[in-house]
Structure formats: structure tokens, C-alpha cells
C-alpha positions in Angstrom: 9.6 54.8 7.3 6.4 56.1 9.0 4.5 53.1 11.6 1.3 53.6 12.5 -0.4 51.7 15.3 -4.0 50.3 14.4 -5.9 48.7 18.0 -3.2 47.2 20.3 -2.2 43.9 18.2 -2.0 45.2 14.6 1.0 47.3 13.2 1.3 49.4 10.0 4.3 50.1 8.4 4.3 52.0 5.4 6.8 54.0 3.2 6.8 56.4 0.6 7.9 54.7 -2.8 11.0 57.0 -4.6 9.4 57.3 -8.1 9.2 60.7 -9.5 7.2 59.8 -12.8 4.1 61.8 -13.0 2.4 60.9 -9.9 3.9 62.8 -6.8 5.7 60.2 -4.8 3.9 61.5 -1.5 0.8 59.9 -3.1 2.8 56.4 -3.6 2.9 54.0 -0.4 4.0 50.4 -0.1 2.7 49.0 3.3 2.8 45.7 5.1 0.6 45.0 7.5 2.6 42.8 10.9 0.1 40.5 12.6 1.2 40.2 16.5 0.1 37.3 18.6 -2.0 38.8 21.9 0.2 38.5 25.0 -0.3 39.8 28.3 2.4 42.0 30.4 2.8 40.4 33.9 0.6 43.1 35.7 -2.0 43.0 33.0 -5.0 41.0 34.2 -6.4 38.2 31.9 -9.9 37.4 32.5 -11.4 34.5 32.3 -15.3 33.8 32.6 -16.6 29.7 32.8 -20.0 29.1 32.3 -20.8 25.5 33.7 -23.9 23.6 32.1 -25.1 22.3 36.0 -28.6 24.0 35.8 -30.3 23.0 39.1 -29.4 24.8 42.3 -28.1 22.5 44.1 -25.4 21.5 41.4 -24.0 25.2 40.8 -21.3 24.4 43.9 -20.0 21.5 41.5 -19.7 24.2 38.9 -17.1 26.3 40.9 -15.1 23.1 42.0 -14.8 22.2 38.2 -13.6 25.6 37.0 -10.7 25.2 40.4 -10.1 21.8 38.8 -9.2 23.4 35.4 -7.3 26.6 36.7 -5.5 23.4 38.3 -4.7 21.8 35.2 -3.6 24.8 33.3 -1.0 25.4 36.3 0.1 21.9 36.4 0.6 22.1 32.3 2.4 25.5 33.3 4.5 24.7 35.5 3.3 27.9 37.9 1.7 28.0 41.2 -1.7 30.0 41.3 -2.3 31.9 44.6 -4.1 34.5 45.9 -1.7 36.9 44.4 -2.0 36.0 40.5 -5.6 34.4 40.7 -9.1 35.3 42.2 -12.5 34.8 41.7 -14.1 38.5 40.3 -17.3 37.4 40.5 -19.5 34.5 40.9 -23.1 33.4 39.9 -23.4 35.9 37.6 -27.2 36.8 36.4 -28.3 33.5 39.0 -26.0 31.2 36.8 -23.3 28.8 37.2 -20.8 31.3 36.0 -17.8 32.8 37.5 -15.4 35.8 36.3 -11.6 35.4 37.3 -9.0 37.0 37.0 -5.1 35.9 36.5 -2.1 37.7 36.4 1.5 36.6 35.4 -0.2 34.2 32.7 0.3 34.3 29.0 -3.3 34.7 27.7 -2.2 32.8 24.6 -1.1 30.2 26.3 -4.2 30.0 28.3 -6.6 30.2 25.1 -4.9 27.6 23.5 -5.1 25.4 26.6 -8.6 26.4 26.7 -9.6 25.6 22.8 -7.8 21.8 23.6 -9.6 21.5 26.8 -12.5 18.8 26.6 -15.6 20.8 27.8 -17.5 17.7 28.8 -14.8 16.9 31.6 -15.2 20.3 33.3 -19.2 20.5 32.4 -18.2 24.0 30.5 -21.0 25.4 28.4 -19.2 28.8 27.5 -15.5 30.2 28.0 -14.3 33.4 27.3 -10.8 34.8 27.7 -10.3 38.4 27.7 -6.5 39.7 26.9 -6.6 43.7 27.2 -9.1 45.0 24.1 -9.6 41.4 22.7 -11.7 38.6 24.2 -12.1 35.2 22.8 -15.1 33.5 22.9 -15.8 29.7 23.2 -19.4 28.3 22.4 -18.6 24.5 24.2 -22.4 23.3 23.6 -25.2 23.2 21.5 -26.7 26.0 21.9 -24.8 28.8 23.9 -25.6 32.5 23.4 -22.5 34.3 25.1 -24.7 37.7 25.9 -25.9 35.6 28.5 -23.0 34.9 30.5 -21.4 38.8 30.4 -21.5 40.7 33.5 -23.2 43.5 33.6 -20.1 45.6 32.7 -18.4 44.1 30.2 -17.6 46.0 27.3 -14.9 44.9 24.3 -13.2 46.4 20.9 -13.0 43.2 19.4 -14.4 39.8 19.6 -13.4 36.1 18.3 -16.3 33.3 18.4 -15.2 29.7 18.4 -17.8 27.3 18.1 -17.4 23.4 18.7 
């Protein structure tokens, strides 16, 4: 039995069926295809960028204390203790808007996604989420009208995407 690797969360496994009619059995393969749920090692970094809807100026501070307020909630739910050495803020204000890029280590990025997709956006003002988990990032559009190339940094680059619109 041969297994072949395909991106980081899907495995192949395929063998050669034992059939010697007039096809050549090299040409015969049965595979099944194992689906693996994305999960982060404890030194991989899950990133995390918030987008608040606050649009004036003076309202973008508000944005920040919200997305504390939800990294909050997430621990609490958790049962773990953020600090300085498995969370901090990558980047903040990105492009002139209310969104901020962190980063957490020690966390299961499916546990945060899910916590995320169940979170009410209206009680943290979120407009966008996304939740990055080595090649795969998850998307969340939490408004009416969200176009997520807005709120990437400038470096962002991914393999594969998911888009979940509310």
C-alpha cells in the first residue's frame, strides 16, 4: 500500500488491485481518499485577523478592546490563560482600519473556528474574521457587505481558502 500526501490535511491511500485478467494490475488502483480535521501543533502559530465595523476615528480604540473581550471569552470557554507568551497582537490598524492581526500559540485552530462561526458578531462589532491554521485560512463575512481583500495585510498569501457568509 503506497500513501501519497496531497496539501497538508488530505491523505491518499491507494493500492494496486490483484487481478491478472487482461488489464495489467499496475494499471488497476482502488483509493480512498481520508479527510483530516486542521489542527495546529503547539509551536504552530494560528492567526487570527478581526475586522471591527467602528468606522469613525475615534471609535477604532473600542474596536481593539472588543477583539481583547473575545480572545477573553475564547480562554474562559477554554479553560487556558492567554499571556504574552501564546498571544500578541501582529499588527494593528491595518490599511487605516479597525483591524488587527494576532497571533496564538498552544490553541487548537479548530476549536477556535468553531468558537468563532458560534460567536454573535453584533456583540463584538465584528465585520470580518479570518482564522489562518498553517496553508488553510477560514474566512468569515459577519455583515452585509464585507469584501475580505480588504482587510489582508499586505503580505498575506494562502493555498487554500473557506468563505463563510452569515
Amino acid at each position: 500500500m503506497r500513501e501519497f500526501a496531497v496539501a497538508s490535511t488530505f491523505y491518499v491511500k491507494c493500492s494496486v488491485l490483484e487481478n491478472p485478467t487482461s488489464i495489467h494490475s499496475s494499471e488497476l488502483q482502488r483509493c480512498t481518499v481520508v479527510v483530516k480535521l486542521v489542527h495546529s501543533s503547539p509551536w504552530e502559530m494560528v492567526e487570527v485577523t478581526l475586522a471591527s465595523e467602528y468606522s469613525d476615528s475615534n471609535a477604532k480604540n473600542h474596536a481593539l478592546d472588543d477583539f481583547n473581550d473575545l480572545f477573553d471569552e475564547f480562554a474562559q470557554q477554554q479553560g487556558i490563560r492567554l499571556h504574552r507568551g501564546n498571544f500578541r497582537e501582529i499588527q494593528s490598524f491595518i490599511n487605516g482600519l479597525p483591524v488587527a492581526k494576532y497571533g496564538l500559540r498552544g490553541v487548537d485552530c479548530e476549536q477556535f473556528r468553531k468558537f468563532l462561526s458560534g460567536v454573535k458578531a453584533q456583540k463584538y462589532h465584528l465585520k470580518y474574521a479570518a482564522v489562518k491554521c498553517g496553508p488553510m485560512t477560514f474566512s468569515f463575512c459577519m455583515a452585509f457587505s464585507c469584501t475580505p481583500e480588504d482587510f489582508y495585510g499586505t503580505t498575506t498569501t494562502t493555498t487554500s481558502k473557506a468563505t463563510i457568509t452569515y
